[in-house]
C-alpha positions in Angstrom: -22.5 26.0 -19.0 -23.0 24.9 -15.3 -22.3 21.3 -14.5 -23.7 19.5 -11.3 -23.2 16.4 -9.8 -24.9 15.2 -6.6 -24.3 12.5 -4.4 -25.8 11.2 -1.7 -24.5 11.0 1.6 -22.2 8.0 2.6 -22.5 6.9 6.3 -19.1 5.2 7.9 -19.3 3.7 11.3 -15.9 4.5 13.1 -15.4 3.5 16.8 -12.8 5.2 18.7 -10.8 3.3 21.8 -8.6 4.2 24.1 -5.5 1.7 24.7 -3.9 1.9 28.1 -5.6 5.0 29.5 -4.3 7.3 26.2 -6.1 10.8 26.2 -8.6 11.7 23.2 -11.1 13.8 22.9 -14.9 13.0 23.1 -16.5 11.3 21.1 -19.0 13.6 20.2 -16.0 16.4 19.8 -13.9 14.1 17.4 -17.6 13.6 15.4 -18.4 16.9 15.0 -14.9 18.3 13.8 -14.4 15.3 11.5 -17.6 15.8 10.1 -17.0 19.2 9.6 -14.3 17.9 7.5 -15.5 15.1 5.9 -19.0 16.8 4.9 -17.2 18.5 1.9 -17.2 15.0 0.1 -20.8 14.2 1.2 -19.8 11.3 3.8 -20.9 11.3 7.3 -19.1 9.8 9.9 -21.4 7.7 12.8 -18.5 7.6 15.8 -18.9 6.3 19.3 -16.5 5.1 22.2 -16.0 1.6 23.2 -14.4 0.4 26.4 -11.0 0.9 26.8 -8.7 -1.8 26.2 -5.7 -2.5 28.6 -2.5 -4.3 27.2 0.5 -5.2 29.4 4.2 -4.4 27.7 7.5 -4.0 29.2 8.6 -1.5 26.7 7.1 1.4 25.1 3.9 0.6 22.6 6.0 0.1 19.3 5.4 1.2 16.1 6.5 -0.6 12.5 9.4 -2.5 11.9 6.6 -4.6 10.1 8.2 -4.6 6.3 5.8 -5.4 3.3 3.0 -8.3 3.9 2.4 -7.3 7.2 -0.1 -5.0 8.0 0.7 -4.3 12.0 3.3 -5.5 14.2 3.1 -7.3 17.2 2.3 -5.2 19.6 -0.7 -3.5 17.4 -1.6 -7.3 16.9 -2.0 -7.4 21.3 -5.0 -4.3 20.8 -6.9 -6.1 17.6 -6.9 -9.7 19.5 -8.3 -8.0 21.9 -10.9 -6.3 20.4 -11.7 -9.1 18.3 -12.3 -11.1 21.5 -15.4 -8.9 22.3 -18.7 -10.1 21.3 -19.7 -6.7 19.5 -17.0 -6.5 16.8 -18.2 -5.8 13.8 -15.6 -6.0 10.8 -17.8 -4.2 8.5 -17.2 -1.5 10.7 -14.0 1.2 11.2 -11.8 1.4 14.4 -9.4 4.3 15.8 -7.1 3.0 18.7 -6.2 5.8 20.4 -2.7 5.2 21.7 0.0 7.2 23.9 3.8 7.5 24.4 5.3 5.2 21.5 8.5 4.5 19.7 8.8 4.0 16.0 11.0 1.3 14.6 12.0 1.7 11.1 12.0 -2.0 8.7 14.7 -3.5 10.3 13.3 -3.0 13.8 15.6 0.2 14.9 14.1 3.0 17.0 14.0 5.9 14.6 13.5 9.7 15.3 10.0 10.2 13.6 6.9 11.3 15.2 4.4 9.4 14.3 0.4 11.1 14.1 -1.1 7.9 13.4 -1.6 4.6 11.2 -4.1 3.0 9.2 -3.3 1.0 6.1 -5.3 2.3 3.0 -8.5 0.6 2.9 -7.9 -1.6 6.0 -10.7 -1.1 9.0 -8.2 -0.9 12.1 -6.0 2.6 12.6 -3.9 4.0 15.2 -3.7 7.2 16.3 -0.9 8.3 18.4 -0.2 11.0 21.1 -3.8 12.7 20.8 -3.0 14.7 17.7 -4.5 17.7 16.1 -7.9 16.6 14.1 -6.7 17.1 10.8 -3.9 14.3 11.6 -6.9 12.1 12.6 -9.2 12.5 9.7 -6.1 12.1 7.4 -6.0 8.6 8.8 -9.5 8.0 8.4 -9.0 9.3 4.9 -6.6 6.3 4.3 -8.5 3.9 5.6 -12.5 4.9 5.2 -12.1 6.3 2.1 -8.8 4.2 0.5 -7.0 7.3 -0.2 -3.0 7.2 -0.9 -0.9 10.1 0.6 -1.3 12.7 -2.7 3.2 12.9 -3.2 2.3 8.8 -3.1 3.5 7.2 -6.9 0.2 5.2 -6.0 -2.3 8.2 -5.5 -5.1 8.1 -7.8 -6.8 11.5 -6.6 -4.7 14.6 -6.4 -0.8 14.4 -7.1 1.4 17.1 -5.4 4.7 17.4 -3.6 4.5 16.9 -0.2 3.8 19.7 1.8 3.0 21.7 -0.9 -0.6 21.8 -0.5 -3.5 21.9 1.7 -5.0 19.0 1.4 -6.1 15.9 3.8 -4.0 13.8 2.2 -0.4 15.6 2.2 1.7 15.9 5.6 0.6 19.7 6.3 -2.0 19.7 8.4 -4.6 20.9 5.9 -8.3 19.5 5.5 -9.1 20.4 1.8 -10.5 17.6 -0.4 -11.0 18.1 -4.2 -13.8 17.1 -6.6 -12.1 13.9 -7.9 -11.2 12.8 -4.5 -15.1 13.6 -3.6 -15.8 10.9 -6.5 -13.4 8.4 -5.1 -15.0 8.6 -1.8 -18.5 7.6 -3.3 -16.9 4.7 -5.2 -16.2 0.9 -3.6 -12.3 -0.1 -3.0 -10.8 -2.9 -1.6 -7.6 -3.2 0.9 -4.3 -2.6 -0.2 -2.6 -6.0 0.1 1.1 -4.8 -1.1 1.5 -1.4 0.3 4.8 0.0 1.9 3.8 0.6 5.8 4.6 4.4 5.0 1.7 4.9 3.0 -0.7 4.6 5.4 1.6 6.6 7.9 1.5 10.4 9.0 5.1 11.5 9.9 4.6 14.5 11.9 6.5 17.5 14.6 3.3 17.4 17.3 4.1 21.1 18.6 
């Protein structure tokens, strides 16, 4: 007995930008190797650069240190205004700020010793991505946020339940790109935001060597 299920192909409109001069890859680079990745779920990704933005700090771009209620802190709250400000945002679509040499705060507001890969709260439309990691760190991020997926050691995943690092999927902390067939369904499906998530779960806690 052979079992088939087709679906068709979900477009997602990510812009990429580039906060202070951080490096990246091109855009058409970072749309053809997350494609690659995100094609096993049937979901195509429609990515393009925007200007840069330029934020003035007198400290290192800081990450967390938000606690519960609060999606992003303040200085993540300078690069949004500012992209809200312009007259082509479009909140319907997705946004990847590309950002380099941070420091991460835990909740209190204490400079940790993480390395942080990027950001994006599960099904919010604004990520980070810090230090220019290795794609699969990226599209794990879009995975939170484009397609509302929980890290799968989460007690909140409702995909694919594993211990972290014991796996290769998108979702887990190793660095692998697999996605499975109930994860493919969840993709298709509509989700909202996660209003009362821990600012961990849309974290990837990486060594960037």
């Amino acid at each position: 007995k052979l079992c088939i299920q087709a679906y068709d192909e979900k477009e997602v409109k990510v812009h990429v930008v580039r906060v202070n001069n951080a490096k990246m890859p091109s855009a058409d680079k970072l749309q053809n190797e997350l494609n690659e990745i995100f094609s096993q779920a049937v979901v195509k990704l429609m990515l393009d650069e925007l200007e840069p933005i330029t934020i003035k700090l007198d400290h290192k771009f800081k990450h967390g240190g938000t606690r519960r209620l609060r999606a992003y802190n303040t200085d993540q709250r300078l690069v949004i205004d500012e992209l809200q400000k312009r007259s082509d945002y479009n909140a319907d679509d997705f946004y990847l700020f590309f950002v380099d040499d941070i420091e991460r705060l835990d909740d209190d507001g204490n400079p940790t010793s993480d390395i942080i890969g990027g950001y994006m709260p599960v099904g919010w439309h604004l990520g980070f991505i810090y230090n220019n990691p290795k794609i699969a760190y990226i599209a794990h991020e879009l995975g939170h946020g484009t397609l509302a997926m929980h890290h799968t050691f989460s007690d909140e995943t409702e995909t694919f339940s594993a211990p972290k690092e014991s796996s290769d999927n998108l979702m887990d902390y190793s660095g692998g790109t697999h996605l499975n067939h109930k994860q493919w369904q969840w993709a298709h499906e509509n989700h909202g935001r996660e209003w009362f998530e821990e600012e961990d779960d849309g974290e990837l806690v990486v060594q960037l060597v």
